[in-house]
Structures are given as C-alpha cells and as structure tokens.
C-alpha angles and dihedrals in degrees: 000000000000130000079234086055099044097052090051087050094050094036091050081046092062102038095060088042091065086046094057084045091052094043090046087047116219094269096070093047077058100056097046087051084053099048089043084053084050101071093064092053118030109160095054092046080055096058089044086056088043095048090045084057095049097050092052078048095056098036096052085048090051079049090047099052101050085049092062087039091062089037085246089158088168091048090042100053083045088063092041090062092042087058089050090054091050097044092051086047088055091041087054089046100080098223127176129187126165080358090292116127097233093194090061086037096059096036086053100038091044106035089088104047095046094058086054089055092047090052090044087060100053091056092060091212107134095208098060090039078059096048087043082053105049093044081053095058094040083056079056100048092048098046084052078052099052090048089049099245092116096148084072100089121166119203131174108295122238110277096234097054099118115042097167093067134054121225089187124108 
C-alpha cells in the first residue's frame, strides 16, 4: 500500500470517527468517561446519585406543595406519583450512609406521610393537603435527622418560585 493509500485510510478513518462523535452527541461521550471514572470511586460517585435524587425529590415536593396550594388536585397527585417513583429509584440505589441503608430509610420514613398526602388530595380540602404537606416534609426533616444530615432542613417554598409554570387551576 501506498503512503497515498495509507493517509486516505487514516483520514476516512477519522472522518468517520467525528461522525460517530456528532451522531453520539458529546453528552454521551461524557457519560461513558464518567462511568468509566466510576469505577475508581465508587462510593463518591454513590452519594452524587443519592444527592441527584434528593434534589428531584425536593424539587417535585416544592412543586407539590404550590399544586395543593392552588387547590390543583390533577397537577398534585401527579407530583405525588412522581415522588413514589423517586423514592422507589432511591430504594432500588443501594445506598449506605452511617451504615444505615438510606433507600429502606426513606421508603419507610416517608410511606406514611405520602399516603396521607395521596388521601388529602382526594378530599380536595386545601387546609388537610397543607397539613399532608407539611407532615410530609417533617418525615423528610427527620429522616435527614436519622442519617445524620440534620442541617438539611426542608421547609414550604415561596409562593411565587416558579414563575414559568402555573399551579391554578
């Protein structure tokens, strides 16, 4: 083979290479470097999972809370599905802190209070989805307590945070 040859092979070669890369999208070239990362610090890479899942927790019960606020009964059992889902993602997660097994931990801590929630709904009286909402978020602060991350503390969001949807009716 020619040098002629060889530099369209290798040119061809890469070539094909950044349209593979386009049509992968970057994102997922980042994802395989991070799980590859994964693999030399695992634990870490755990607690990152565990904290994404926290914060969709958090952010569907801000949401939650602002849906029974405006009485959105529709829009509040959808976030309450959209907890159950999270806290079965995070029972599934295997994750331990302080030796405690945080996915059995929050299944167990919140069950209760999110059937509460769920039956508060169905009511459609604003004053018991509140109370549902604030016993939901005490199970939250005390299961932060139990796994010793008590300076995490969640309490009802301001009424005006997210101005690019509407809770109403």
């Amino acid at each position: 083979m020619n040098k002629a040859a060889i530099a369209l092979s290798i040119l061809a070669l890469i070539l094909s290479t950044i349209a593979i890369l386009q049509m992968v999208g970057l994102r997922e070239i980042e994802m395989a470097t991070s799980s590859a990362e994964d693999m030399f610090r695992p634990a870490r890479k755990a607690e990152e999972r565990l904290t994404v899942q926290m914060e969709r927790l958090h952010h569907f019960a801000d949401k939650l809370y602002l849906s029974t606020y405006w009485e959105n009964t529709d829009l509040a059992t959808f976030y309450v599905n959209k907890i159950e889902g999270i806290i079965e993602d995070i029972s599934f997660g295997q994750y331990e802190q302080n030796g405690l097994e945080i996915g059995a931990l929050a299944r167990d801590m919140l069950r209760g209070p999110l059937d509460g929630m769920a039956a508060s709904i169905q009511t459609e009286e604003q004053e018991a989805m509140e109370s549902a909402w604030y016993e939901l978020a005490a199970a939250c602060n005390d299961c932060h307590a139990v796994a010793e991350r008590e300076y995490i503390q969640i309490e009802a969001p301001d009424k005006g945070m997210y101005t690019s949807q509407r809770f109403m009716k």
